[in-house]
ROMAR-182239 format. One line per field, with one value per atom (N, C-alpha, C): residue in three letters; chain; atom name; x, y, z. Coordinates in Angstrom, 1 decimal. Example, Ala and Ser with C-alpha at 12.3 -4.5 7.8 and 13.67 -1.06 7.14 Angstrom:
BEGIN
code ALA ALA ALA SER SER SER
unit A A A A A A
site N CA C N CA C
u 13.2 12.3 13.2 12.8 13.7 12.9
v -5.7 -4.5 -3.3 -2.2 -1.1 0.0
w 7.8 7.8 7.8 7.1 7.1 7.9
This chain:
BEGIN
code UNK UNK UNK UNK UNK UNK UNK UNK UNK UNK UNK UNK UNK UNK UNK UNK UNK UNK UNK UNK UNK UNK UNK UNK UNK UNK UNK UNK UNK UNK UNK UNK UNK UNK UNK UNK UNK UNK UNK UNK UNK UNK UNK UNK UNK UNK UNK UNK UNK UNK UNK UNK UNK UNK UNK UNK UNK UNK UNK UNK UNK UNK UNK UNK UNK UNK UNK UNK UNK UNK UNK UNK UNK UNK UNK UNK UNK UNK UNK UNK UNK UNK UNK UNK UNK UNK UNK UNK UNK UNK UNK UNK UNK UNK UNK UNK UNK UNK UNK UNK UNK UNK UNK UNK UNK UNK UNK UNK UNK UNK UNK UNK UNK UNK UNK UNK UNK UNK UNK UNK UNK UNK UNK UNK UNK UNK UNK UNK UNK UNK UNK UNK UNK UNK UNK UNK UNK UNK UNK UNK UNK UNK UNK UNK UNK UNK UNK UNK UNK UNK UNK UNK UNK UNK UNK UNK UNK UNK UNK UNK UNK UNK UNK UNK UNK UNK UNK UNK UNK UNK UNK UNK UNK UNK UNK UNK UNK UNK UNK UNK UNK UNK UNK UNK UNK UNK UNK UNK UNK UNK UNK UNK UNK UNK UNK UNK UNK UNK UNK UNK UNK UNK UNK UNK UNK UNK UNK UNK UNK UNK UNK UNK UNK UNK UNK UNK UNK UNK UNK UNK UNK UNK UNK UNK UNK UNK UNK UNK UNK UNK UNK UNK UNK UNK UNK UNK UNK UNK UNK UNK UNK UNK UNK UNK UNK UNK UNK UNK UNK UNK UNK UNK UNK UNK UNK UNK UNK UNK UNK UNK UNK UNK UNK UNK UNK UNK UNK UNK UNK UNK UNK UNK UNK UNK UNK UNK UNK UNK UNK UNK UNK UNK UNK UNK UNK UNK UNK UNK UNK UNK UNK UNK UNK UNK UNK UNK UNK UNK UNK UNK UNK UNK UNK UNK UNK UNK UNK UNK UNK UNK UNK UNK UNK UNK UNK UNK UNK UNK UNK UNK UNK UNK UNK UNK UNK UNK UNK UNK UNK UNK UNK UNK UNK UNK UNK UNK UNK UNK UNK UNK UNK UNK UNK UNK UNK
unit A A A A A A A A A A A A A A A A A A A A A A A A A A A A A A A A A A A A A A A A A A A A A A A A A A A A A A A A A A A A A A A A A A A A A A A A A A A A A A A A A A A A A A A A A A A A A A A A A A A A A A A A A A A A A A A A A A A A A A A A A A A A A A A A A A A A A A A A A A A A A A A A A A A A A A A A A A A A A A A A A A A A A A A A A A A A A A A A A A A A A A A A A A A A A A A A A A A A A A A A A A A A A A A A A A A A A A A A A A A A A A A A A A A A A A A A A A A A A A A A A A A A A A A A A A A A A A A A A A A A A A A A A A A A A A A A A A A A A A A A A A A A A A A A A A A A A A A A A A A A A A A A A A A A A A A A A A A A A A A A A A A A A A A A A A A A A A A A A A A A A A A A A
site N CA C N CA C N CA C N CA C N CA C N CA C N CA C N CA C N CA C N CA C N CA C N CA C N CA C N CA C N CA C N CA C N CA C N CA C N CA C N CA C N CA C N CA C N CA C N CA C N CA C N CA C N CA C N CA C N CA C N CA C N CA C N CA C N CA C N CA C N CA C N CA C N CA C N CA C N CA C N CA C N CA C N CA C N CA C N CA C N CA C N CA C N CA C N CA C N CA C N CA C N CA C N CA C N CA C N CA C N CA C N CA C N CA C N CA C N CA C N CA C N CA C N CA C N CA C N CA C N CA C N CA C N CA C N CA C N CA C N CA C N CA C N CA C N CA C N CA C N CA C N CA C N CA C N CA C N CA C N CA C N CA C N CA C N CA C N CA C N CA C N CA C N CA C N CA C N CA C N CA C N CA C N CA C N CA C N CA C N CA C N CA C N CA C N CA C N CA C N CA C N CA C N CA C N CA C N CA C N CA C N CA C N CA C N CA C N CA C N CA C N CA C N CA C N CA C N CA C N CA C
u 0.8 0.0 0.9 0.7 1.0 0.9 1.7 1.6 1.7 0.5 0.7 0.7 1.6 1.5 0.2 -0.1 -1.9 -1.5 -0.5 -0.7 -0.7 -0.9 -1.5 -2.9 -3.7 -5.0 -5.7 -4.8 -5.4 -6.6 -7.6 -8.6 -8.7 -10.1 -10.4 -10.0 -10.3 -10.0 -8.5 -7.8 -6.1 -5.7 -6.3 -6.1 -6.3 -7.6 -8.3 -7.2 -6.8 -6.0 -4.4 -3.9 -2.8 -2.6 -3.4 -3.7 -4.3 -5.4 -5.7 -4.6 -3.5 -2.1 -0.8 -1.4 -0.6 -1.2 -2.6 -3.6 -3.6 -3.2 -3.0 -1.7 -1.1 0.6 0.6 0.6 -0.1 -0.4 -1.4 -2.5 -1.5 -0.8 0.0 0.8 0.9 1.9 3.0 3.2 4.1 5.2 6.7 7.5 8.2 8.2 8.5 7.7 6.9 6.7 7.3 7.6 8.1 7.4 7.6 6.7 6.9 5.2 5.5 5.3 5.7 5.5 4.4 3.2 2.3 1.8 2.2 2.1 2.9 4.5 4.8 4.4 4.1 3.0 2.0 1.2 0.6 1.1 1.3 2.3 3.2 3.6 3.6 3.0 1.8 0.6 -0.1 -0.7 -1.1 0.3 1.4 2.5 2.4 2.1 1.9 0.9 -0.4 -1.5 -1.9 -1.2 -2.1 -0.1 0.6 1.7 1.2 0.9 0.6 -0.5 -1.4 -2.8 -2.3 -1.4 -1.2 -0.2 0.6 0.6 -0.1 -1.3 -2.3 -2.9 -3.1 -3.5 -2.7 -1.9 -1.1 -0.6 0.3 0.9 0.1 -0.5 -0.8 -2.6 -2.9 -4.3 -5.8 -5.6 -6.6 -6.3 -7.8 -7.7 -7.8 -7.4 -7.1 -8.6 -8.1 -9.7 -10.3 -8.6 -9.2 -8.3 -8.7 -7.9 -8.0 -6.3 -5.8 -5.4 -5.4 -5.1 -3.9 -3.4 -2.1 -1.1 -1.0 -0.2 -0.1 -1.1 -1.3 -1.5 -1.4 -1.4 -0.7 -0.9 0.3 -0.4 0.9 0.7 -0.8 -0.5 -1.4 -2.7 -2.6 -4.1 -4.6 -4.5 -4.8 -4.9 -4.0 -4.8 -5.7 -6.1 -6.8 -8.6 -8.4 -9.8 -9.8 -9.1 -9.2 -9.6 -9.3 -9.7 -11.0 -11.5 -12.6 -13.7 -13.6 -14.3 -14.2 -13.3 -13.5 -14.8 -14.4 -15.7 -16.7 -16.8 -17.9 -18.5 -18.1 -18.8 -18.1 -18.4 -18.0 -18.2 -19.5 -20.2 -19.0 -18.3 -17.5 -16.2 -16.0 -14.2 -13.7 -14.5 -14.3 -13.4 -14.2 -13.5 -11.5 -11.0 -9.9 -9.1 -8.1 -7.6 -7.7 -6.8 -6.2 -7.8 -9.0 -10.3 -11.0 -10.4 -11.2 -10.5 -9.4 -8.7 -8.8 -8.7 -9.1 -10.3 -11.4 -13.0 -13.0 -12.2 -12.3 -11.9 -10.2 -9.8 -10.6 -11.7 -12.6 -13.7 -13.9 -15.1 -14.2 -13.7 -13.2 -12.6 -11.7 -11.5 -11.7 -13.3 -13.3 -13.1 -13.1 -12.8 -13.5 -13.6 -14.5 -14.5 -15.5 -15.0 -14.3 -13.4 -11.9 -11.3 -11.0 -10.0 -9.3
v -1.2 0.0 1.2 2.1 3.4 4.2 5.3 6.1 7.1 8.4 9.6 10.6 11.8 12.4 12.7 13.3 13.6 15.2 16.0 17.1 17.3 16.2 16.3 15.9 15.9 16.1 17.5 18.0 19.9 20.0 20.3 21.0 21.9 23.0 23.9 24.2 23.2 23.5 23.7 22.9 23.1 25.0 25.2 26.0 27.6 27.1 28.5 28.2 27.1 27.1 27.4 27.5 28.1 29.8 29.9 31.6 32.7 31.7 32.5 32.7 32.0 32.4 33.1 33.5 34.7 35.8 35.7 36.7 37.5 36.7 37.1 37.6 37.0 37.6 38.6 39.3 40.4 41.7 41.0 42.3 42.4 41.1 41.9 43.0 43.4 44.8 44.6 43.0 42.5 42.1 42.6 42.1 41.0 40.0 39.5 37.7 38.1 36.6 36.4 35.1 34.7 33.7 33.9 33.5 32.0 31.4 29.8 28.7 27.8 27.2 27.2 27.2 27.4 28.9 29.8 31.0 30.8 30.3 30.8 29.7 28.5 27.5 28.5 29.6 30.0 30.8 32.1 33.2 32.6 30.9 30.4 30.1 29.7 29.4 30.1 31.5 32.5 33.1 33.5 33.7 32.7 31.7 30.4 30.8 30.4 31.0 32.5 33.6 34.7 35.1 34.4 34.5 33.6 32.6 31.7 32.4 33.1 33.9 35.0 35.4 36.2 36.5 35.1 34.6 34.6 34.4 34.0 35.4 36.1 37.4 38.1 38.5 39.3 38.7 37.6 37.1 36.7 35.5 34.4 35.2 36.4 37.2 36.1 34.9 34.0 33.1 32.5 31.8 31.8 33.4 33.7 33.5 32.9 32.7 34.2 35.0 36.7 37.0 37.8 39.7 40.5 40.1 41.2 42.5 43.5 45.1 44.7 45.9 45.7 45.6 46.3 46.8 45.2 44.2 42.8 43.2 42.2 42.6 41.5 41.7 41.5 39.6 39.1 37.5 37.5 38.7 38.2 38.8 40.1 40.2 39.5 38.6 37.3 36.6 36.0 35.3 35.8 36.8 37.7 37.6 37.9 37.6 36.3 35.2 33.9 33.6 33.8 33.5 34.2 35.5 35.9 34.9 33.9 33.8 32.4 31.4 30.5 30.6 31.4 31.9 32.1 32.6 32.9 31.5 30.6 29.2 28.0 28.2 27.3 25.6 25.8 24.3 23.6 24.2 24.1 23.8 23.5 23.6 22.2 21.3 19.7 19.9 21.2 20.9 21.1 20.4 20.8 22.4 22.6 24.2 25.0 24.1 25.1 25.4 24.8 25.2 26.3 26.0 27.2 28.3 28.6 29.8 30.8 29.7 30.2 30.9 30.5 30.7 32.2 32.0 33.0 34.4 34.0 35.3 35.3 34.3 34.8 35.8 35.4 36.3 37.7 37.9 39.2 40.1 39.0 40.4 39.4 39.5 38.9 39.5 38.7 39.7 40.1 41.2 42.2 41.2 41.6 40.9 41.8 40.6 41.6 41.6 41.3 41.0 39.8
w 0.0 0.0 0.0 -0.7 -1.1 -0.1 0.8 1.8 1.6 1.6 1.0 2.4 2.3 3.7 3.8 5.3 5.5 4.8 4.3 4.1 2.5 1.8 0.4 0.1 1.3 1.7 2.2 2.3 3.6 2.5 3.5 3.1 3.7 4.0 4.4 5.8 6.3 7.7 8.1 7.3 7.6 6.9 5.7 5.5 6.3 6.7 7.9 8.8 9.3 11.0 10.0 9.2 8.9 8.5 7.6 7.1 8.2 9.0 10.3 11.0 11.4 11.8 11.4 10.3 9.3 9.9 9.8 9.8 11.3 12.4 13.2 13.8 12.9 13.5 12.5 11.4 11.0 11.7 12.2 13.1 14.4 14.5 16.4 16.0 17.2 16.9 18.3 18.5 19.4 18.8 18.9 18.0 18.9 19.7 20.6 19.5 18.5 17.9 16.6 16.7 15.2 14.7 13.4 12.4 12.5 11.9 12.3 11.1 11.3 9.7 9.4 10.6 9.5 8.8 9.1 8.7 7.6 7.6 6.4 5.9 5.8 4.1 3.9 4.8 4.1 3.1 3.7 2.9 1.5 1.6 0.4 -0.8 0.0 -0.7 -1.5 -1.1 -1.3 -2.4 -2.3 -3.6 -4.8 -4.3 -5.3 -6.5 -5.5 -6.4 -7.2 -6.3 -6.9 -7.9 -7.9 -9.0 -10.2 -10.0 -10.9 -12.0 -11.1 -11.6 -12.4 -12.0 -12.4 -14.0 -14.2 -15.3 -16.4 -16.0 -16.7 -17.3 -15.9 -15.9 -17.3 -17.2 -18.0 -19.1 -18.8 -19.4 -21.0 -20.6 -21.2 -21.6 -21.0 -21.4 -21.3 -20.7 -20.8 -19.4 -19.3 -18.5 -16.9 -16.5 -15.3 -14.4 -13.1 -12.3 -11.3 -11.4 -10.5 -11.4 -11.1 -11.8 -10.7 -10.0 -8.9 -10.0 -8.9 -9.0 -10.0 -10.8 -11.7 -10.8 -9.4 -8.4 -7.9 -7.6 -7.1 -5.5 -4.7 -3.4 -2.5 -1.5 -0.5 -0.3 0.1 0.8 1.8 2.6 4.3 3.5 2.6 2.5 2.0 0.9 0.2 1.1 2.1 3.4 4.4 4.0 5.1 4.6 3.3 2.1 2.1 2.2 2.3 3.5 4.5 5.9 6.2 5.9 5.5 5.3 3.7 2.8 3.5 4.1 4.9 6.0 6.9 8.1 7.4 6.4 6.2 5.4 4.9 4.4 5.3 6.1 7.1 6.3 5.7 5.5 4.2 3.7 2.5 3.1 3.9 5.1 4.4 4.2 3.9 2.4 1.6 0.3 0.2 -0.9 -1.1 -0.7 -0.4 0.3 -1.1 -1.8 -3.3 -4.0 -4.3 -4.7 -3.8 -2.5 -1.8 -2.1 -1.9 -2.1 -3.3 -4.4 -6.0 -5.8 -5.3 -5.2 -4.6 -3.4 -2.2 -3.2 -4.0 -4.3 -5.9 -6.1 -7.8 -7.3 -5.8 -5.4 -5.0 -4.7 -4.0 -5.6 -6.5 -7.4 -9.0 -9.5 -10.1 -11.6 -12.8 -13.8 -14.3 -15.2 -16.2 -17.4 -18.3 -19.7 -20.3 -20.9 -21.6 -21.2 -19.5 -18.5 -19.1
């Protein structure tokens, strides 16, 4: 039998309990904490996706699932709209992370036609 780690499974819930820990080390204004793996998988994650998108975005003129600002935006805000859009569909936490996140940042900046 084939052994796959449990972390090529994260779904929603792994995702909220990671990016919510970006999201919070963010907002402290204690400099006394350091950043934790799970904060930075997020902060990775979120560069992953909204670079990848952004590929598509510009680059490649097709395809793209959001159309961030030309300027783009920051790692935590993208986890911050993510973590948002988690709480707020709680019932959806089961689904895959990378589908929810796509979703989260197609609703927050979605595209025009001609985008």
């Amino acid at each position: 039998m084939l052994l796959i780690p449990a972390w090529c499974y994260a779904d929603g819930n792994e995702l909220l309990k990671r990016c919510d820990s970006l999201v919070s080390y963010t907002d402290s204004e204690s400099s006394d904490i350091s950043p934790s793996p799970e904060m930075m998988f997020c902060a990775g994650f979120m560069q992953g996706i909204t670079n990848v998108n952004l590929l598509y975005q510009t680059i490649l003129k097709s395809d793209a699932q959001f159309c961030l600002p030309e300027w783009g935006i920051s790692n935590s805000y993208a986890a911050r709209i993510v973590v948002k859009h988690l709480r707020d569909y709680p019932e959806e936490l089961h689904r895959n992370e990378f589908v929810l996140a796509i979703w989260a940042l197609k609703v927050a900046f979605p595209c025009k036609k001609g985008d």
